[in-house]
LOTORLO-888635 format. One record per residue (C-alpha): residue number from 1; residue in one letter; x negated, y negated, z. Coordinates in Angstrom, 2 decimals, always signed. Each point is the difference from the previous one (the first is absolute). Layout:
# residues N
{atom NUM 'A' {X Y Z}}
...
# end
This chain:
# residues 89
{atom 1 'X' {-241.48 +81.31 -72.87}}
{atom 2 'X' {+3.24 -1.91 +1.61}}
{atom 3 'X' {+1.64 -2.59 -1.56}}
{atom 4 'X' {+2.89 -2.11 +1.42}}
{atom 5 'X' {+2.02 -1.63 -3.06}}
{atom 6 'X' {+1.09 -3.76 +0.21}}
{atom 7 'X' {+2.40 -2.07 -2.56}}
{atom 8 'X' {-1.85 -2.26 -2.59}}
{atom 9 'X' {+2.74 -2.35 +1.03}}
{atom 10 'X' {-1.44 -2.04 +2.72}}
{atom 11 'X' {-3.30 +2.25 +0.12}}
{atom 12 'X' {-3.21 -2.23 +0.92}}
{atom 13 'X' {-3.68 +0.78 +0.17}}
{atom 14 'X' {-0.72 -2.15 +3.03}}
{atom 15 'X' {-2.89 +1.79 +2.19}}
{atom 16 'X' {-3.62 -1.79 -0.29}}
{atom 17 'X' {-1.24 +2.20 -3.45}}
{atom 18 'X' {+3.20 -1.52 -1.65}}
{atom 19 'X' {+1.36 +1.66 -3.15}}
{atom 20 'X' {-1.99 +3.54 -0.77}}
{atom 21 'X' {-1.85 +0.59 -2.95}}
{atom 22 'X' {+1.69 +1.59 -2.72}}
{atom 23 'X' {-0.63 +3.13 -2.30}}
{atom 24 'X' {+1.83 +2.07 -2.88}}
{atom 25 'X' {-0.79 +3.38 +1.66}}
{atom 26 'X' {+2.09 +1.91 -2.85}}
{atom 27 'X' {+2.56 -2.18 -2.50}}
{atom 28 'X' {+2.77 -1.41 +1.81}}
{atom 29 'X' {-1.64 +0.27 +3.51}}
{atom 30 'X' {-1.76 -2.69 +1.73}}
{atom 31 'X' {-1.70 +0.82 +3.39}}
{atom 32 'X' {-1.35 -2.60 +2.19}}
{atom 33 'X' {-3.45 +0.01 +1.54}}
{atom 34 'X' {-1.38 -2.17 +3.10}}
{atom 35 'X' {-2.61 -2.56 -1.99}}
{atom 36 'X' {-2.28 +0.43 +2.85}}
{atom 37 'X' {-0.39 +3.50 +0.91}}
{atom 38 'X' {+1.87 +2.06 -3.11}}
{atom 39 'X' {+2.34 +1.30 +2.49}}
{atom 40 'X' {+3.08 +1.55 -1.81}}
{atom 41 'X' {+3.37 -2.61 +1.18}}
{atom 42 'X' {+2.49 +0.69 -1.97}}
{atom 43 'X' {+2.19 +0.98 -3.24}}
{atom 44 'X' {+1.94 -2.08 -2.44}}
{atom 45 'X' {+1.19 +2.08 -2.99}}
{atom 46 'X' {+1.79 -2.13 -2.99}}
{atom 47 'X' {+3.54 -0.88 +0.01}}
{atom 48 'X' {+0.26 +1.15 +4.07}}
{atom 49 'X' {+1.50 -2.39 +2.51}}
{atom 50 'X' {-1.86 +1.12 +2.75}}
{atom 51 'X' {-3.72 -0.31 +1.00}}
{atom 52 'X' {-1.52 +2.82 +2.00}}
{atom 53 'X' {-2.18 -0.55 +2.47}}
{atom 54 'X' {-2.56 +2.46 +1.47}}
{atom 55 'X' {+1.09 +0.39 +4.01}}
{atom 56 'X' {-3.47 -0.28 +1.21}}
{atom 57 'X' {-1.00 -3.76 -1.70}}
{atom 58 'X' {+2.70 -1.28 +2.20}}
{atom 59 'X' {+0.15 -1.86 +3.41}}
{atom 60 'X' {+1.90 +2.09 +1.70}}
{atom 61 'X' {+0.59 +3.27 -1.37}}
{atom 62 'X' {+1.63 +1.30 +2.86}}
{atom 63 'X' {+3.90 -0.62 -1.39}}
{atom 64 'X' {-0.20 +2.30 -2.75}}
{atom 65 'X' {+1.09 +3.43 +0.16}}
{atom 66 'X' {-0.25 +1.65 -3.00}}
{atom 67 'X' {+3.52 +1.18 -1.93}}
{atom 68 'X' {-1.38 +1.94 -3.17}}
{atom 69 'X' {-2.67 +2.30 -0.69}}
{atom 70 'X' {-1.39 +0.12 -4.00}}
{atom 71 'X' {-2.72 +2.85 -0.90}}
{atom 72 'X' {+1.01 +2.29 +2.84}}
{atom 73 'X' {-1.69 +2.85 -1.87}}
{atom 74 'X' {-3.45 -2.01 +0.11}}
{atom 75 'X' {+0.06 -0.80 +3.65}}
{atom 76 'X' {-2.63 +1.06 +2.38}}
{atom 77 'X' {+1.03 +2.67 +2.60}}
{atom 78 'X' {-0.53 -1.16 +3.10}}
{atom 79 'X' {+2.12 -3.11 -0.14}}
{atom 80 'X' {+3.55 +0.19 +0.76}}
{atom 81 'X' {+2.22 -0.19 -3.40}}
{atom 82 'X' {+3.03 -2.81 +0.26}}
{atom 83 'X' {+3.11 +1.93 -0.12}}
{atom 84 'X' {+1.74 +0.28 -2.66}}
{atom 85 'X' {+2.19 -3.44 -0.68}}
{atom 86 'X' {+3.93 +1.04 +0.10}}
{atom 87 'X' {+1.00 -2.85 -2.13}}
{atom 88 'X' {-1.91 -2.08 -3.05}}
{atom 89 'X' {-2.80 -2.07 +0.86}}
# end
C-alpha cells in the first residue's frame, strides 16, 4: 500500500465523505477508514505531525512518485522494488 505524507498543519479533509472514520488498530495508531465502503485512507499515529494518506483515495494520484520503500523483504516479486533512498526519508 502507498501512502503520500502531508503536514497536520494546514491538512483538511475536504472531498464529499469528509473526515474518515477512525480506529485504534494497535495502541498509539489510528488508521482511517472510508465510512462508506471500509476502504483503508490513511494513518495518524500519536504525537506525529503528519497525516498519511493512501495514494490511491486521492484525486489525482498521478504526482506522487514514491521516495521510500518499508518491508522490502515482504514484497511480492514481480513488482519493481523502489531503490534504495540515498538520504533519510
Amino acid at each position: 500500500m502507498a501512502f503520500v505524507g502531508f503536514p497536520l498543519s494546514g491538512f483538511a479533509w475536504d472531498g464529499p465523505g469528509g473526515e474518515p472514520t477512525w480506529y485504534a488498530t494497535s495502541p498509539g495508531a489510528g488508521r482511517g477508514f472510508c465510512g462508506d465502503c471500509g476502504s483503508r485512507v490513511c494513518a495518524l499515529d500519536d504525537g506525529s505531525d503528519a497525516v498519511f494518506v493512501t495514494i490511491m483515495s486521492l484525486d489525482d494520484d498521478r504526482v506522487f512518485v514514491p521516495r521510500n520503500q518499508h518491508f522490502r523483504d515482504d514484497a511480492v516479486s514481480w513488482l519493481p522494488q523502489v531503490p534504495e533512498p540515498t538520504a533519510a526519508v
